[in-house]
C-alpha positions, 0 to 999 in steps of 0.5 A: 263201297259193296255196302252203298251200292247195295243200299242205292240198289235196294231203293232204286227197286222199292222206288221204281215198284211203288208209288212215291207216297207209299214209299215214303210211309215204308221208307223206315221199313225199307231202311230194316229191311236193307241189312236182311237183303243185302247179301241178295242186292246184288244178285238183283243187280243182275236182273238189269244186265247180261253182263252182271249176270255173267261176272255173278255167276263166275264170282260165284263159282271162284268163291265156291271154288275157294270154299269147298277146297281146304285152304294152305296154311302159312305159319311164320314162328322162327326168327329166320325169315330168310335171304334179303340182297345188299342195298342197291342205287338202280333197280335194275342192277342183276342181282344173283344168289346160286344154290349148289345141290351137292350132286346132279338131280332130274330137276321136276319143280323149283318154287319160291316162297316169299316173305310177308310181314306185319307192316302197313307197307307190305300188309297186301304183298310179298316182302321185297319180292323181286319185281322181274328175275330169271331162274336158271339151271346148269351141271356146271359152276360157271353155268356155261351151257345153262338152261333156263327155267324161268325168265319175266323179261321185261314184264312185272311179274305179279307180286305173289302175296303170301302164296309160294310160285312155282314152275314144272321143269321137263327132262333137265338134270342139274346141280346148280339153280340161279335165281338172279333179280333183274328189276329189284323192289324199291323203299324209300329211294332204295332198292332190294330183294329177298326170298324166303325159301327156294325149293328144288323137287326131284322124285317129289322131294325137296333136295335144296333143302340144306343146300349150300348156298353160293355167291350170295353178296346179302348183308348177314344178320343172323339169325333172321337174314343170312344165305343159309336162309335160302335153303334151312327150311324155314319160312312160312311155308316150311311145312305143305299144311292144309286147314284141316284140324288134327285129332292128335299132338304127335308122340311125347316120351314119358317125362318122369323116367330117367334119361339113362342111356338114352330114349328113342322112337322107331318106325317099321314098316317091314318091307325094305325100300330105298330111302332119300330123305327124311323129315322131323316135324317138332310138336306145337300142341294145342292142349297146353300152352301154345310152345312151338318146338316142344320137346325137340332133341338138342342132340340126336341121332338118326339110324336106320337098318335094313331087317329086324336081323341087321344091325343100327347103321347111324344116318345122321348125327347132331353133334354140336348142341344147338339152342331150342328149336322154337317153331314148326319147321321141319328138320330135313335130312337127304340120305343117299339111297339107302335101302332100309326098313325102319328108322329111329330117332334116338336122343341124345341130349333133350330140353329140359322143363323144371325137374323133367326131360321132354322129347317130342315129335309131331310127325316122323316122315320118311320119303322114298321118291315121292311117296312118305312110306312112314305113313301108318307104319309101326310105331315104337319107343323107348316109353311113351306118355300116357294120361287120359286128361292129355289124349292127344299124345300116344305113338301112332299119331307120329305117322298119322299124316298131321302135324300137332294143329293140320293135316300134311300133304304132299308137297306137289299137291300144297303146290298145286292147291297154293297156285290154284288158290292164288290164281282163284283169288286173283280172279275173285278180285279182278272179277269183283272190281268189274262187278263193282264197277258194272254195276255202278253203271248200271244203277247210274243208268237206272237212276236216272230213269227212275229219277224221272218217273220218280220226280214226274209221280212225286210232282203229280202227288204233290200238286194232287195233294195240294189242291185236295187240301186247297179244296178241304179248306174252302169247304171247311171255310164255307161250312163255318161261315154257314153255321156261324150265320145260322147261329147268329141268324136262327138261335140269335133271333130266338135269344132275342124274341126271349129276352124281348117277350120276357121284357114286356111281359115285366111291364105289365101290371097284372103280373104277380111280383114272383112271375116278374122276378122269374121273367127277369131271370130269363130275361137276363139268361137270354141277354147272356145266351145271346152275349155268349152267342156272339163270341161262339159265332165269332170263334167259329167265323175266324178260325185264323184269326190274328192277336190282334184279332183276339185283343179287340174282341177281349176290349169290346166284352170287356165293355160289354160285361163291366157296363157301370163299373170303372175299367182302365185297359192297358195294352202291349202286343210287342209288335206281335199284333199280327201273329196268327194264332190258333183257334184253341189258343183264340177259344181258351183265351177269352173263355178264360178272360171272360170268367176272370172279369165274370168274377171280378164284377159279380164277387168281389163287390169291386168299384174299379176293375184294371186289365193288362195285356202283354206280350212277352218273350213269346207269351201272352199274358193277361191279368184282371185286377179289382180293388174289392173286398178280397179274399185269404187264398189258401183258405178259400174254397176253389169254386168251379169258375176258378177251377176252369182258369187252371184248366185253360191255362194247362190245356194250352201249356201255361199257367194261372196264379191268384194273388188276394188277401181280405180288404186288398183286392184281386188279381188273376194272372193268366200266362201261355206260350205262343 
């Protein structure tokens, strides 16, 4: 729709600028010169209107806006999508899930992150993402004195597309979120909900994250629908990613030593300070073949302490051995404040890949409040791998801020740019569906202006061009008619006095019998001359003649040459009489037929000569056959008469044949198109 709006735009311009026959003459030019412009089309658009002006330059800035700020990554790798609600009849039958975060926190942001999937259906917008719903907050079970968050009402909210939402909470401490669908999404005569993910922020981390989720009546298909969904860490927003390459995989131990007791990585960051979560980001490198969860421990353990004086103290331990960890979301562990200055992950259990034992990680991220206080800290292992074909791999990239393929944020900010970056969106489309539409008003508008004056200067053109034409051909006319009467007038007299004069001088008797054979010769020079005269007057005095025309004038030469010598014509125009032909077709024709009979009488020492004219299948035809003496075709000489035929008959598209054998006579045929 831009494209042809653009076009339209394009040659209204070059229409309105230039006279209509100049623009006919560049109009493939103008047709190359669109796909160089058309970027620029619409900015000429604006020229027209206040309004376009004003929704160019705003459009501009929201694109600007969209370029210049990196853009949130959504990755969707593991099986586990998320919370989908059972089936309902009614769409507005309350619907409720409730999430228990194990103790009361000062509650500072709750966002939700919605589903996407690769269907048709839902190629543009979230995934059963609740169409109206409400979130509401409490310290107790039963949510009496509850202080809600957010409620739509009963107004749609917005479908959010891939981009989480989120909502700021001032000054409410609480252990419970409920997130409850009051108007649910419909398929097929059904209705639904379902979310990815819901956040709960305290101190700038996410503390629903392992939560327990309560009252939730969803069907349960592990692993890719069930309540633990809600609150895992897994969806497409698991990881606050922005699109920034990362120069680094993460660290990776060195996969030819042994297991033995155990291999470990640790980060110290000296100065001891209170510790509330800590975050795991397994490696998808980008310098073998694409492996999410590459090397994630199957069983591990994760101490802490205090001081390099102080002994380990375990902070969490995965006791039962879980199945490979095939994607980038992130293990989050809550730690009840602890003070501590360095952390390590030891393995207990690792993956293994043909004969060799992987333990990798991405990042190590270690929150305390807000703030990651593993960023840039030391790093140490137990061994580490080392290859100079593999440089992404080497310890410090565990606390270098970026996963194997992005760089990490803060989870305010992610928020921030994700709800800055959808609302810019929002606005580009809304924005350019007013454009578009503006702007087809405004080259509607135009056009019909420029219609007018383009139909006024066309006709004018037209009927300039018409009488221009009218006028050429009269004088053309005039002037052939003026040199066919001067010719006829002036050098046909001339040929006459000399063949007369030369006639009477033959009469005399003192003439020598030499003088007499030469003023014979002239004499006979000058009839032809002045035969030859009559039909170049005629060509030039009927430049649109019809075949009719054309046939008669072959008849009345075809007598006027043969004179003593018997001639049968035959004739059939197949109702083409009228047909006007051209003036090279007319002068080729009886040039050609005038030196076919030419020969019949001078060389072929005929007694009977028989003409046939036809018309066939939209091709003229003539043929001149004589009952002389003949001749053996391949082996004559080609003279300069029959040279001629083939020539005419090629200028025009057709074609000559002679058929002659000795003692049985002549037959040229000469056959062109119409």
């Amino acid at each position: 729709m831009q494209l042809n709006r653009d076009r339209v735009a394009i040659r209204f311009l070059l229409c309105f600028m230039v006279a209509p026959a100049l623009t006919m003459l560049c109009n493939p030019i103008a047709t190359a010169v669109e796909g160089v412009v058309a970027s620029n089309a619409s900015t000429a658009l604006e020229v027209l209107s206040p309004r376009l002006r004003e929704l160019g330059q705003k459009r501009r800035a929201l694109q600007e806006s969209l370029r210049r700020e990196p853009a949130p990554v959504f990755t969707q790798i593991s099986s586990r999508v998320g919370y989908h609600s059972r089936t309902h009849l009614t769409s507005d039958a309350a619907d409720s899930v409730v999430v228990d975060l194990g103790r009361p926190f000062r509650i500072e942001r709750i966002a939700l992150v919605p589903i996407t999937v690769n269907t048709p259906i839902y190629a543009d917008k979230a995934y059963g993402f609740p169409a109206r719903f409400r979130i509401d907050v409490c310290d107790q079970r039963n949510f009496k004195n509850s202080v809600t968050i957010f409620d739509s009402g009963q107004v749609d909210f917005p479908n959010p597309g891939p981009f989480p939402v989120s909502w700021s909470v001032e000054e409410v401490e609480a252990r419970f979120v409920r997130l409850t669908s009051t108007q649910h999404q419909e398929y097929l005569g059904y209705y639904f909900w379902a979310v990815g993910e819901l956040m709960v922020f305290s101190g700038g981390v996410n503390v629903a994250a392992g939560a327990s989720v309560l009252s939730a009546r969803g069907p349960e298909f592990p692993p890719t629908w069930g309540a633990a969904n809600l609150t895992e860490g897994e969806s497409q927003a698991s990881l606050p990613i922005v699109f920034e390459r990362s120069p680094s995989n993460g660290w990776l131990a060195n996969q030819k030593t042994p297991v033995m007791d155990g291999k470990w990585v640790q980060v110290d960051w000296k100065t001891p300070k209170q510790v509330q979560q800590i975050c795991l980001v397994p490696a998808r490198p980008t310098d073998v073949a694409d492996t999410p969860g590459m090397g994630f421990p199957l069983i591990y353990r994760i101490e802490g302490r205090a001081d390099e004086a102080a002994d380990w103290q375990s902070l969490y331990e995965s006791t039962t051995p879980a199945e490979p960890h095939n994607s980038e979301s992130p293990v989050v562990v809550q730690i009840p404040d602890v003070e501590l200055s360095a952390v390590r992950v030891f393995a207990l259990d690792l993956p293994k890949v043909n004969d060799r034992t992987q333990f990798a990680l991405a990042e190590l991220q270690i929150y305390n409040g807000g703030d990651n206080i593993a960023f840039n800290a030391t790093v140490t292992a137990s061994d580490s791998f080392s290859d100079e074909q593999f440089s992404r791999w080497y310890p410090q990239a565990l606390v270098d801020g970026y996963t194997s393929q992005f760089r990490l944020v803060k989870w305010p900010d992610y928020l921030a740019k994700t709800k800055r970056r959808s609302s810019d969106l929002q606005q580009l489309a809304s924005v350019t569906t007013e454009f578009e539409v503006q702007s087809d008003l405004v080259v509607q508008r135009a056009g019909y202006t420029a219609t007018l004056v383009i139909v006024t200067l066309i006709v004018s053109a037209i009927v300039s061009a018409v009488r221009l034409r009218w006028r050429r051909k009269h004088a053309s006319l005039k002037l052939r008619e003026q040199i066919a009467g001067d010719l006829h007038d002036d050098v046909g007299s001339n040929l006459g006095g000399i063949a007369l004069l030369s006639e009477v001088c033959c009469s005399r008797e003192d003439i020598p019998d030499m003088v007499r054979e030469d003023l014979r010769e002239i004499q006979q020079i000058a009839q032809a001359s002045s035969e030859a005269m009559r039909d170049i007057v005629w060509l030039v005095a009927t430049p649109q003649g019809t075949l009719h025309d054309l046939v008669l004038r072959m008849r009345s030469t075809l007598r006027r040459i043969a004179g003593v010598h018997a001639v049968a014509w035959n004739e059939n125009l197949d109702q083409s009489g009228e047909r006007r032909v051209t003036l090279q077709l007319r002068r080729n024709i009886l040039l050609a037929f005038k030196e076919a009979v030419h020969n019949a009488i001078r060389h072929s020492q005929a007694e009977r000569i028989e003409v046939s004219v036809r018309v066939e299948n939209r091709r003229f035809t003539f043929e001149v056959s004589d009952n002389g003496q003949g001749f053996e075709v391949d082996r004559a000489k080609l003279g300069l008469g029959i040279k001629n035929l083939k020539r005419r008959a090629e200028e025009l598209r057709g074609d000559c044949q002679f058929y002659s054998a000795p003692h049985q006579g002549t037959r040229i045929t000469f056959q062109v198109p119409l």
